[in-house]
KOLBA-557520 format. One record per residue (C-alpha): residue number from 1; residue in one letter; chain; y, z, x. Coordinates in Angstrom, 2 decimals. Example, Ala and Ser with C-alpha at 12.3 -4.5 7.8 and 13.67 -1.06 7.14 Angstrom:
2
NULUM	k	r	c	c2	c3	c1
NULUM	1	a	A	-4.50	7.80	12.30
NULUM	2	s	A	-1.06	7.14	13.67
END
This chain:
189
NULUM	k	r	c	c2	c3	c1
NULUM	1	x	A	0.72	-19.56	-11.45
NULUM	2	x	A	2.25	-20.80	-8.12
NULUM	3	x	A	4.03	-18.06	-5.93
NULUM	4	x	A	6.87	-18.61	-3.40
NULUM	5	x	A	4.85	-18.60	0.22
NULUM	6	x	A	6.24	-17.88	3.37
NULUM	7	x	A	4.44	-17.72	6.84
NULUM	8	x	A	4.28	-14.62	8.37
NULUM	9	x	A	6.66	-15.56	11.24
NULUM	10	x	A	9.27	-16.26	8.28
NULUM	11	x	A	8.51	-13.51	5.78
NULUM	12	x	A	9.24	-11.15	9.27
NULUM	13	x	A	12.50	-12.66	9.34
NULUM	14	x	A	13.39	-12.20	5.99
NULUM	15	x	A	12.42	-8.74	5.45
NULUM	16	x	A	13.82	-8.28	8.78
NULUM	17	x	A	17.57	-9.50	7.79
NULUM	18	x	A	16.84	-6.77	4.57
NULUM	19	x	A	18.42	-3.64	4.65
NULUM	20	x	A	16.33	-0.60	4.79
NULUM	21	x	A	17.57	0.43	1.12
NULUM	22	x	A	15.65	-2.97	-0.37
NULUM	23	x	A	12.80	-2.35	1.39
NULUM	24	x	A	12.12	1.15	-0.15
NULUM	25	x	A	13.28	-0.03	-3.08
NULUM	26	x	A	10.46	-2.35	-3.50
NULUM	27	x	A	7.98	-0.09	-2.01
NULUM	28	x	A	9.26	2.78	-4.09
NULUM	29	x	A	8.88	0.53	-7.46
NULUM	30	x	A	5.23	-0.11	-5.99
NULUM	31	x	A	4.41	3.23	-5.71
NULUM	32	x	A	5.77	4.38	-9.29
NULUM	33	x	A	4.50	1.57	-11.38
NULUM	34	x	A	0.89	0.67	-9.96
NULUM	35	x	A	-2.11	2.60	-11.07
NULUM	36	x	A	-3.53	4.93	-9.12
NULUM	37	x	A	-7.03	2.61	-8.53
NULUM	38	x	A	-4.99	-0.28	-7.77
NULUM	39	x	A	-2.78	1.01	-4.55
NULUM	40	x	A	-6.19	2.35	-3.36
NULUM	41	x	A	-7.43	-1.48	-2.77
NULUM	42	x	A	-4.22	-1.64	-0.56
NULUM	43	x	A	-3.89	-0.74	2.73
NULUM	44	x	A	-1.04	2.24	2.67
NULUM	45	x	A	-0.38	4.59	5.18
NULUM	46	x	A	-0.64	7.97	3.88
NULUM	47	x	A	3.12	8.62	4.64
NULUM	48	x	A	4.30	6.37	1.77
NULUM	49	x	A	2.68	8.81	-0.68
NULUM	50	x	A	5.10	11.55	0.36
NULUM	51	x	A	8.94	10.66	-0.62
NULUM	52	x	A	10.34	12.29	1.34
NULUM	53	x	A	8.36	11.10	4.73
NULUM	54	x	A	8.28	7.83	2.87
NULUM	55	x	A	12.65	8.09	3.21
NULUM	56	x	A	12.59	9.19	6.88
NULUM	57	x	A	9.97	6.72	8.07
NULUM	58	x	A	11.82	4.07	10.03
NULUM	59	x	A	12.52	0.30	9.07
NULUM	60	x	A	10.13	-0.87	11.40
NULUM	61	x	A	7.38	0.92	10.03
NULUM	62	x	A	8.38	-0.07	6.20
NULUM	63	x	A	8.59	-3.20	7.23
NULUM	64	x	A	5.09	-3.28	8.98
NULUM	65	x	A	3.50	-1.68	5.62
NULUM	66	x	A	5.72	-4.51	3.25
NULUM	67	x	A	4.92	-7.72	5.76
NULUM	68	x	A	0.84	-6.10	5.18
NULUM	69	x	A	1.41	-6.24	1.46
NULUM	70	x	A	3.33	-9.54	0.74
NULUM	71	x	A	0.19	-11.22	2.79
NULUM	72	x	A	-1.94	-10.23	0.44
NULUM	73	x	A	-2.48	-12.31	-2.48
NULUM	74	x	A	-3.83	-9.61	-4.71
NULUM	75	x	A	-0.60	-7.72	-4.28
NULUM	76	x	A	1.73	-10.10	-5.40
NULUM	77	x	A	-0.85	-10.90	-8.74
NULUM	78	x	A	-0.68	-6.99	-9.23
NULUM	79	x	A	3.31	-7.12	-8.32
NULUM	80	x	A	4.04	-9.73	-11.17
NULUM	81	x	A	1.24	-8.08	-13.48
NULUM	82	x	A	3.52	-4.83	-13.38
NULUM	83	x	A	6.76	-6.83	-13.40
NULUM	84	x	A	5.76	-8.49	-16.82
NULUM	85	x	A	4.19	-5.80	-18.34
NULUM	86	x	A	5.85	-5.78	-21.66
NULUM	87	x	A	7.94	-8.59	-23.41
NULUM	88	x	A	11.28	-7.15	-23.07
NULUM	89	x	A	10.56	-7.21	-18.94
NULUM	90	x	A	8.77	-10.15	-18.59
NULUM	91	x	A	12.51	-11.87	-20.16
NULUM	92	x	A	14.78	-10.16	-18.52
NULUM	93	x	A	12.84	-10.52	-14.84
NULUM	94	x	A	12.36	-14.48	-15.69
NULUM	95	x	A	16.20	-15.31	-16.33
NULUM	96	x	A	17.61	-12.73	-13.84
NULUM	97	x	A	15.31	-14.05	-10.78
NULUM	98	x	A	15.81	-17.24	-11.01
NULUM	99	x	A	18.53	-18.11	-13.17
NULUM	100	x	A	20.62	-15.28	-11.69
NULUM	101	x	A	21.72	-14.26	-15.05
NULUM	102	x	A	23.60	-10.77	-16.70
NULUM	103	x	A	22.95	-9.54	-19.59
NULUM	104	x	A	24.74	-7.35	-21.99
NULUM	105	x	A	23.35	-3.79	-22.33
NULUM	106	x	A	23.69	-3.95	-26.11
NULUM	107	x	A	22.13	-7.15	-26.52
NULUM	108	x	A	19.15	-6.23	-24.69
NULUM	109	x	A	18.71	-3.46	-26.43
NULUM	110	x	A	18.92	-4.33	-29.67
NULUM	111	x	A	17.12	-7.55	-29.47
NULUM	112	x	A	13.89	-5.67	-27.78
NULUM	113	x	A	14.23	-2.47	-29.62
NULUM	114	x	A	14.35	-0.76	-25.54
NULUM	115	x	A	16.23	2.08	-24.51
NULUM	116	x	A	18.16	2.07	-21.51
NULUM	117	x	A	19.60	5.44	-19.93
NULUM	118	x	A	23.28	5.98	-20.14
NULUM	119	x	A	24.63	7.46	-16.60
NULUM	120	x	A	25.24	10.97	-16.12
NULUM	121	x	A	28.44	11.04	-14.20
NULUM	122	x	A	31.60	9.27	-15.82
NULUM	123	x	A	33.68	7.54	-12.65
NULUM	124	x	A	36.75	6.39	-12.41
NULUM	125	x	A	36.32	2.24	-12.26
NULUM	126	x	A	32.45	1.68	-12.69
NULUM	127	x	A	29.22	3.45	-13.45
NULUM	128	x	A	25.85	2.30	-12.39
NULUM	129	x	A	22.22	3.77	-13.01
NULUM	130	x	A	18.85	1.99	-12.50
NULUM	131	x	A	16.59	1.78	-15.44
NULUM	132	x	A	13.16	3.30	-16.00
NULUM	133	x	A	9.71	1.84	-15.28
NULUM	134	x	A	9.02	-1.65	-15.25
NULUM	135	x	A	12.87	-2.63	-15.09
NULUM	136	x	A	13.61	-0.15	-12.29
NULUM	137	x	A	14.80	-2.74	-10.15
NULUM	138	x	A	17.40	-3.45	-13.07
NULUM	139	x	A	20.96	-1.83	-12.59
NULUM	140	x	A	22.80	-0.80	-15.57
NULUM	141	x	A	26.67	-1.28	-14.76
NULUM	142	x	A	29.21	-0.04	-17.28
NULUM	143	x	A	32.82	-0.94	-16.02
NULUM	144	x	A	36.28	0.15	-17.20
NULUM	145	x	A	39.32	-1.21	-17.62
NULUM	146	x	A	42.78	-0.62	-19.87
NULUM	147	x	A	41.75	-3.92	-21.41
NULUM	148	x	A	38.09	-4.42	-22.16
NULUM	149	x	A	35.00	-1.89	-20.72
NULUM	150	x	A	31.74	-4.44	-19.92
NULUM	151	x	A	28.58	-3.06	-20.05
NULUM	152	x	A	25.89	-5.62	-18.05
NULUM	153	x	A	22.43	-5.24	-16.74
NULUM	154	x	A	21.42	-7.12	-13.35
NULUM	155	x	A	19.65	-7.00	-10.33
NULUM	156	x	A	21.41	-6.83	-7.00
NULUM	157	x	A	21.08	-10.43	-4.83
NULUM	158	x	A	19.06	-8.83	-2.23
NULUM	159	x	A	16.63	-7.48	-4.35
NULUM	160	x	A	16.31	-11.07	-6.67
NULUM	161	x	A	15.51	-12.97	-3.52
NULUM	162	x	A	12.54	-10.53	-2.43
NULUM	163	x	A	11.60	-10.38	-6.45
NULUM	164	x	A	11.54	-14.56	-5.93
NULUM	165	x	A	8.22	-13.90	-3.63
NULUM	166	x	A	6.72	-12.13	-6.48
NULUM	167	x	A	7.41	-13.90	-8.96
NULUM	168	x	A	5.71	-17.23	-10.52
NULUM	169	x	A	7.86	-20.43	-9.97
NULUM	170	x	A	9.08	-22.01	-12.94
NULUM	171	x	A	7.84	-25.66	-13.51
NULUM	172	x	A	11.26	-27.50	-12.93
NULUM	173	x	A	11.71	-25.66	-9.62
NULUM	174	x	A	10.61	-28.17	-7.09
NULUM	175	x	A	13.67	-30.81	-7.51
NULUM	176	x	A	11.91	-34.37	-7.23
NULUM	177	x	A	14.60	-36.66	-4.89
NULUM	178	x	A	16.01	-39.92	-6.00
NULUM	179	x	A	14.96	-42.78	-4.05
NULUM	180	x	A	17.65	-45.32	-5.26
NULUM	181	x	A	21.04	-43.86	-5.54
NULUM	182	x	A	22.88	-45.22	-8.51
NULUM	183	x	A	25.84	-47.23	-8.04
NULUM	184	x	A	29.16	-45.84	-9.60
NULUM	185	x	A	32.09	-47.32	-10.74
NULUM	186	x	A	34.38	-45.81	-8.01
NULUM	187	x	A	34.01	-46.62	-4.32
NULUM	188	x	A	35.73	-44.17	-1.66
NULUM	189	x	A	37.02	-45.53	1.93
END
């Protein structure tokens, strides 16, 4: 498995131009989903064990704690390990990282036999709710109109580009360049 690598002076840059919201998110999704044993072989501060220090920390200390993690190797083995725990999330996490697709709640959950949490407050346009465990990085967005109500699952673009890093490239990622352009039958001047 071959990871996305950036150096540190560019992964600072990118977590940098993250809002604060996608940094806990990640961090938050760490803290849920890994074992116990395993965030022990991780340097963490003791603050991101409590939420709600964890929420008032400030960016600059997130970030610190995510740039220590995402230079780790180990991490991002254990990251992908949790990400593709079960069939149904090793799918969906594939196609929506890097083919940047949506799915249809009630495809997904009939064709893995998952359930998915409805949301608990009815709104007026759009409702949205993350889902549980492994997909909690997976919004559930049930939209309403006087013509046809959608109901899609997706990740947000922020989050799919920091996923990217922590997830396994596929094997037709790295685009090999032509080195004789073909003619065509139509010449522009």
């Amino acid at each position: 498995m071959e990871f996305l690598s950036l150096d540190k002076k560019e992964l600072r840059e990118f977590f940098e131009n993250k809002y604060k919201r996608y940094i806990e998110q990640i961090l938050d999704y760490m803290i849920d989903n890994f074992p116990k044993e395993d965030l022990k072989e991780f340097p963490i501060p003791d603050f991101m064990f409590n939420k709600t220090k964890r929420y008032q920390a400030t960016k600059g200390k997130l970030l610190s704690v995510i740039l220590e993690l995402f230079n780790n190797p180990r991490f991002i083995t254990k990251f992908h390990a949790i990400l593709s725990r079960s069939e149904a999330s090793q799918h969906l996490y594939y196609k929506m990282i890097w083919e940047n697709r949506r799915f249809d709640t009630a495809d997904i959950v009939s064709r893995f036999n998952i359930k998915i949490k409805s949301p608990k407050v009815k709104s007026y346009d759009a409702d949205r709710v993350y889902l549980e465990d492994e997909l909690s990085l997976v919004i559930r967005v049930i939209r309403y109109s006087y013509r046809v109500d959608s109901d899609i699952i997706y990740i947000e673009e922020d989050i799919r580009e920091i996923l990217k890093l922590l997830y396994p490239i596929p094997n037709d990622y790295k685009l090999i360049p032509r080195t004789k352009i073909i003619d065509t039958e139509f010449t522009y001047s």
